[in-house]
C-alpha positions in Angstrom: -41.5 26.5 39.7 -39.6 25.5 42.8 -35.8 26.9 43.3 -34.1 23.4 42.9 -36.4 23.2 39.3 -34.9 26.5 38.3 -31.4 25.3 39.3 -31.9 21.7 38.0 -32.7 23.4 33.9 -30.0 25.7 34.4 -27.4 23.0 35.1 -28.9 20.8 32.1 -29.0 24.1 30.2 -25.4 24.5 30.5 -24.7 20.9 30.4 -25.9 21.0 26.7 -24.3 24.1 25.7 -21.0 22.5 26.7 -21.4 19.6 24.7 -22.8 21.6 21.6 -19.4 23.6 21.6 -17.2 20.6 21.8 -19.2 19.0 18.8 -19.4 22.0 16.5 -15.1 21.8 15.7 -15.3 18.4 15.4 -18.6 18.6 12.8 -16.7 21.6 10.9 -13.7 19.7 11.0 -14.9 16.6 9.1 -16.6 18.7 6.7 -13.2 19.9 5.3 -12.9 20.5 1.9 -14.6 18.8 -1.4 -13.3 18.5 -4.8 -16.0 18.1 -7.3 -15.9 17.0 -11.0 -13.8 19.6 -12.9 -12.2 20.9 -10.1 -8.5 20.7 -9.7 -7.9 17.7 -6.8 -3.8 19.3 -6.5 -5.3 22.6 -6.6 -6.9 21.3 -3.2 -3.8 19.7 -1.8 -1.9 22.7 -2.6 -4.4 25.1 -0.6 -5.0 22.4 2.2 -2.9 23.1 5.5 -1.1 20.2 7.6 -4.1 17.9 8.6 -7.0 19.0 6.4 -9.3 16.6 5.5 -10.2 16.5 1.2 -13.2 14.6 -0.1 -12.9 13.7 -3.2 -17.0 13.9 -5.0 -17.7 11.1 -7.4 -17.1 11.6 -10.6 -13.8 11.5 -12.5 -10.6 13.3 -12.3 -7.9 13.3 -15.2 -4.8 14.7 -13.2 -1.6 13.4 -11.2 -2.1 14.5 -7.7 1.0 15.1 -5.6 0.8 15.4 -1.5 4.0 16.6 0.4 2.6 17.4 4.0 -0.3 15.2 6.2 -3.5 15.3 5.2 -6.7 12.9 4.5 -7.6 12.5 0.7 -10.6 10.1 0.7 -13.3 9.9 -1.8 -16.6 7.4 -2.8 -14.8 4.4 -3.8 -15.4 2.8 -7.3 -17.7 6.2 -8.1 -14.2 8.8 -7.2 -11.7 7.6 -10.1 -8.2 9.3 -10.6 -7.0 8.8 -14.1 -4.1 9.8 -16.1 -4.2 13.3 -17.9 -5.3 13.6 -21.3 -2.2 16.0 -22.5 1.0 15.1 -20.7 0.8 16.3 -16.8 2.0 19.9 -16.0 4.7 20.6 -13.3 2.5 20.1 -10.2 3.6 23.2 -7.7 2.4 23.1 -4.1 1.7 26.5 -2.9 1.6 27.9 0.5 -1.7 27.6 2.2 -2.8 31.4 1.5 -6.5 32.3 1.1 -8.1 28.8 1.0 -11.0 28.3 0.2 -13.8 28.1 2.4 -14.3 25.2 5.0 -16.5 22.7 2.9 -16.4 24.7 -0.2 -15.6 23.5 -3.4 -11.8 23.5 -4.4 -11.9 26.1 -7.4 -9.2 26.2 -9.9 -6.7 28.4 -9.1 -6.2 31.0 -11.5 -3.1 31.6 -13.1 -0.5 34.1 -11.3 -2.6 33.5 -7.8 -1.4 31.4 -6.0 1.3 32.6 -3.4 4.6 31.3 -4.1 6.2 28.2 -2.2 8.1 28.6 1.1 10.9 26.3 1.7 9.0 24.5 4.2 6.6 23.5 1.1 8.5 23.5 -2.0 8.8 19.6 -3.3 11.9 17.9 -4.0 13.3 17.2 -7.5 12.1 13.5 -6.8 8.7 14.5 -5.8 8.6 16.7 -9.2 9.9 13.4 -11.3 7.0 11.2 -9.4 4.2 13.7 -9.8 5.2 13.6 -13.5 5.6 10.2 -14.4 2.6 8.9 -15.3 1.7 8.5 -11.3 -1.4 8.2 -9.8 -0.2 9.7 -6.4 2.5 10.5 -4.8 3.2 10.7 -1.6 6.8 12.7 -1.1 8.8 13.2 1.7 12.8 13.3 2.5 15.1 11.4 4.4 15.0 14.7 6.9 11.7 15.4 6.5 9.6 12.1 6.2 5.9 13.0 5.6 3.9 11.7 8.3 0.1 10.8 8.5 -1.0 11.0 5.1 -4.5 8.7 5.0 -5.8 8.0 1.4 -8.8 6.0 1.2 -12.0 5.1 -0.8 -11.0 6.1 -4.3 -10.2 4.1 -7.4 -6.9 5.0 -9.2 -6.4 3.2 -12.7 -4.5 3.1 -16.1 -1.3 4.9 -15.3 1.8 3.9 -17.3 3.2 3.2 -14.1 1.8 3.6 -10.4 -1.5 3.8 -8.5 0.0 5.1 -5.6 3.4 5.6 -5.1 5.2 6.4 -1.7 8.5 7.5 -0.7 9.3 8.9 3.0 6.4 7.9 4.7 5.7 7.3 8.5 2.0 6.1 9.3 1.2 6.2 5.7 -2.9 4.6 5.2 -3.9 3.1 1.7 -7.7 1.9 2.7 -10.6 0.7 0.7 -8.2 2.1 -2.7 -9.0 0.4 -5.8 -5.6 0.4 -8.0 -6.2 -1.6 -11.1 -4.6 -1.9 -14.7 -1.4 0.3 -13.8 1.8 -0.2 -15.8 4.0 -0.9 -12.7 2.4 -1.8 -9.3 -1.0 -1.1 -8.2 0.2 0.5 -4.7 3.8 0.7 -3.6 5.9 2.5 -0.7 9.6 2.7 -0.2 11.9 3.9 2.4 9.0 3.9 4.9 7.8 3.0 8.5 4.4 1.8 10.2 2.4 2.1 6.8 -1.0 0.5 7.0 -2.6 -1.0 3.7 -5.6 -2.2 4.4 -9.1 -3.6 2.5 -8.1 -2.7 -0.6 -8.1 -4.0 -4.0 -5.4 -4.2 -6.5 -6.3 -5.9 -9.8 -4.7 -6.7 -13.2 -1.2 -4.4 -12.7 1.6 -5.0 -14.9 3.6 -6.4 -11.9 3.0 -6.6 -8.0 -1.1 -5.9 -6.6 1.0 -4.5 -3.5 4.8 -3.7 -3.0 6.8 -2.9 0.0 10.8 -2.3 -0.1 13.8 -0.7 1.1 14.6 1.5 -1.6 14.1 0.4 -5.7 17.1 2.6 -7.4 20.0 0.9 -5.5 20.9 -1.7 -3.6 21.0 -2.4 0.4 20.6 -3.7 3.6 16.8 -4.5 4.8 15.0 -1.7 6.3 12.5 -2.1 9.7 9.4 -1.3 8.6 8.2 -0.6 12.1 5.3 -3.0 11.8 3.8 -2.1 8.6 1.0 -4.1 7.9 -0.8 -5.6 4.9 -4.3 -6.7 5.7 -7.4 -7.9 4.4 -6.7 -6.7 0.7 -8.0 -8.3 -2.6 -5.4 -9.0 -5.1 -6.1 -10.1 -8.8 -4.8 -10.1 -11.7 -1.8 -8.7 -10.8 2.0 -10.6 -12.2 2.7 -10.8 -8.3 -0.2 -10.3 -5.5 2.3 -8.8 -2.9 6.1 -8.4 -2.9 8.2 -7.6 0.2 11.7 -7.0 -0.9 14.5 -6.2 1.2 12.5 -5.0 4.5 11.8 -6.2 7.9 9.4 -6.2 10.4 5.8 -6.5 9.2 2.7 -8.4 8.8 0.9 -9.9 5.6 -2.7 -11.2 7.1 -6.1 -12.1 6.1 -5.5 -11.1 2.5 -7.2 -13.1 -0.4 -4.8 -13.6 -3.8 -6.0 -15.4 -6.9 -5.5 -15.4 -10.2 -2.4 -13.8 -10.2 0.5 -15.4 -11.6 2.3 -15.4 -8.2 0.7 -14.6 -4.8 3.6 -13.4 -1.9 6.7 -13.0 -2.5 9.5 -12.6 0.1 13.0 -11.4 -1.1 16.0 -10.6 0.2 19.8 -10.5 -0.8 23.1 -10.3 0.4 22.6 -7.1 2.1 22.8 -6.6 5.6 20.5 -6.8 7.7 18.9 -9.2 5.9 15.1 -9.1 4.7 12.9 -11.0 6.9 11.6 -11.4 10.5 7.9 -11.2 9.2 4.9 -12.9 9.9 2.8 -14.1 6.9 -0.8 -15.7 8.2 -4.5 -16.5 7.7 -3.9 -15.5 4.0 -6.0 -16.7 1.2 -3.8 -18.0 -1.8 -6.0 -20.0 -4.3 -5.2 -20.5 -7.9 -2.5 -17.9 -9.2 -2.3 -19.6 -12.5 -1.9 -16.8 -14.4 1.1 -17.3 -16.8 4.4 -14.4 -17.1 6.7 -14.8 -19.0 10.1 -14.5 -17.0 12.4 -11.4 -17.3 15.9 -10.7 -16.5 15.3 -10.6 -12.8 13.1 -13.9 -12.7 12.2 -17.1 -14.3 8.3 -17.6 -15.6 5.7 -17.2 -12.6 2.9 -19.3 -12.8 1.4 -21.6 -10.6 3.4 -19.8 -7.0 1.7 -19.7 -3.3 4.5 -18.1 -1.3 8.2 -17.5 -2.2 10.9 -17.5 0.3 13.9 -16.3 -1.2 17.0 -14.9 0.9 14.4 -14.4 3.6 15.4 -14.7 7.4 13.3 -15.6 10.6 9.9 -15.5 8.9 6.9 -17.0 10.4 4.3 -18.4 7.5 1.4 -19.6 9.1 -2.1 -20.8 9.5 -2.6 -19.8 5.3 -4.9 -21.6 3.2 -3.1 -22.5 -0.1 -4.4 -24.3 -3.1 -4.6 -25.1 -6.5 -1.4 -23.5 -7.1 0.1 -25.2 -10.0 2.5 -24.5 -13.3 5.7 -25.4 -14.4 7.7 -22.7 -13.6 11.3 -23.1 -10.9 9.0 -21.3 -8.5 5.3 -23.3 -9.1 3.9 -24.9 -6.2 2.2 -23.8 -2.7 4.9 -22.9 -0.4 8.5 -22.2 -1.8 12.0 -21.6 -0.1 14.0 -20.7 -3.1 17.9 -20.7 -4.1 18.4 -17.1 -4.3 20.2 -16.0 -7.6 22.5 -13.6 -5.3 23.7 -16.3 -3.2 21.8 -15.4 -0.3 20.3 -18.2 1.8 16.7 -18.8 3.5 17.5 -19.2 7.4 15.6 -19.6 10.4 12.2 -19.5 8.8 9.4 -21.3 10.5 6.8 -22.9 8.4 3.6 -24.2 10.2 0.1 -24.8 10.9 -0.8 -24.1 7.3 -3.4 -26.0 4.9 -1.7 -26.9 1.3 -3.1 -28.9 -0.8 -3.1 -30.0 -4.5 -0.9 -27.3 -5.3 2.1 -28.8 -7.9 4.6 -29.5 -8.6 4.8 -30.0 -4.8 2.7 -28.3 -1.8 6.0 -27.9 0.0 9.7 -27.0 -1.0 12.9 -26.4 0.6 15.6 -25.9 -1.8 19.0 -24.1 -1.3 21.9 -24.5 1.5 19.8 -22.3 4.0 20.0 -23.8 7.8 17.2 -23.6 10.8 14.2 -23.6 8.6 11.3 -25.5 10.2 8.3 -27.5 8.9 5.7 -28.2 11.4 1.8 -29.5 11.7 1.5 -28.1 7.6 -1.3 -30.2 6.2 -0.4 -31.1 2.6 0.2 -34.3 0.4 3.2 -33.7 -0.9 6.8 -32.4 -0.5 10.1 -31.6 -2.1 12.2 -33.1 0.3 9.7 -35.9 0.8 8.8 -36.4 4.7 7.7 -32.7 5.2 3.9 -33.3 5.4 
């Protein structure tokens, strides 16, 4: 063997040895660690340091599961299922991240008296205590000083809490993906004074009230919050009193979702607050046949028969959506609806265009109210309320 053949393997030798030591991390890494069936899933929070990565075995797992600090909790889809408890849920504590267990080991229970006591750093907040106990899914808990950032929750089913899926509160980058939430008391998934959450491909079927909900803040009034571009995309919603409610928030997207047979499909609100909910773009949705009936409430009228609802909403974009067969007899029936608020607040400066709407009733289109600047253009639909805007 010549010189240059020696040199030539060497160089390829090393090559090789490189590239198998920047691989192994990353291969450990995604192993992280795995819950399996009778294993504690907030046991493995608990132990899981900022970043960790939990996968979630099929099988399913009776427990509320609260997560304070970024990490990935992902599981197997329709085969990982997160119920609620049999006995009522015991205070959820996180501990510090002491003697974990072993990369890709199994999550043991932790037994009693052994886990190390919470820092500051990682003791949760009376509210995060209230959510993890009340008959919630998840929670995902920050502060307004300390937001939790990064959380990503994907492929797992949660279903049958008395309230929420997954619930979210102080959040930046939050990711719901490929999450089934279904027959939950409240809403199916839902975030609150949060920025640049993604909630994407899921499904959300048959909750009590919205598939998907977005707001400012749910215990008190105010003034819109900027989302930061969330967005909501390509998500199933079913079943569900509402599809997807926005309320009181500013600055995202609703695309390429499909809603149907809900009793309402999106819903935009706003108030009086200021600023005022709105400069969002809604497109390339899906919204056929939310004919589901509800009965109304203190808050609303009957929903039945709704596409999209406009109400109190400002400098929002709704178009290129395919919406049909929307129909009831409800105030808010029909494909595409700018609606008096109850509060007083006006629709304004909303742009309505480019959309297909047809044999939705009472009307495919509908402008009522005192709101100025809103804009019908190129919608392709029979009939309107004003007349003249097909």
């Amino acid at each position: 063997m010549t010189n240059r053949q020696i040199k030539s393997l060497t160089c390829i030798a090393v090559v090789m040895a490189a590239g198998l030591g920047v691989l192994a991390p990353t291969a450990a890494a995604e192993a992280g660690r795995r819950v399996h069936p009778g294993d504690s899933i907030q046991d493995a929070v608990n132990y899981a340091r900022p970043g960790d990565i939990i996968t979630v075995m099929p099988g399913t797992y009776y427990e509320n599961v609260l997560i304070t600090k970024r990490l990935t909790l992902r599981g197997f889809g329709a085969r990982t299922v997160i119920k609620p408890p049999v006995t009522a849920a015991a205070p959820v504590t996180p501990v510090a991240p002491a003697a974990p267990p072993a990369t890709g080991a199994s999550a043991a229970p932790v037994a009693p008296g052994a886990a190390t006591a919470p820092t500051a750093a990682t003791a949760p907040s009376g509210r995060a205590l209230a959510c993890s106990q009340a008959d919630t899914g998840i929670c995902v808990m920050g502060t307004a000083e300390r937001p939790v950032v990064d959380v990503d929750i994907r492929s797992l089913t949660v279903s049958g809490f008395k309230r929420n899926g997954i619930w979210a509160s102080y959040t930046d980058r939050l990711s719901v993906q490929r999450v089934i939430a279904e027959k939950n008391g409240t809403w199916g998934i839902a975030q609150e004074r949060s920025t640049r959450g993604l909630f994407r491909d899921n499904t959300a079927r048959d909750n009590v009230e919205s598939g998907l909900f977005i707001a400012n803040t749910v215990d008190r009034e105010g003034g819109a919050t900027d989302t930061l571009g969330a967005v909501v995309r390509r998500n199933m919603l079913t079943g569900n009193r509402i599809g997807v409610t926005v309320r009181r928030v500013r600055n995202l997207s609703v695309y390429g979702n499909t809603l149907t047979g809900n009793c309402g499909g999106i819903f935009v609100v706003g108030d009086e607050g200021e600023p005022g909910a709105g400069d969002m773009t809604i497109r390339n949705n899906r919204i056929h046949e939310n004919n589901k009936f509800c009965k109304g409430n203190s808050r609303l009228p009957d929903i039945q028969g709704v596409g999209i609802v406009l109400t109190g909403a400002e400098e929002t974009v709704v178009r290129s959506n395919d919406i049909r067969g929307n129909v009831g007899a409800s105030p808010l029936s029909g494909g595409i609806l700018l609606f008096k608020s109850f509060v007083g607040a006006t629709n304004t400066d909303n742009v309505i265009r480019d959309n297909v709407v047809r044999d939705n009733k009472p009307a495919d289109l509908a402008n009522q109210g005192t709101g100025t600047g809103n804009q019908f253009v190129n919608n392709r639909c029979a009939s309107s309320v004003p007349a003249g805007m097909c």
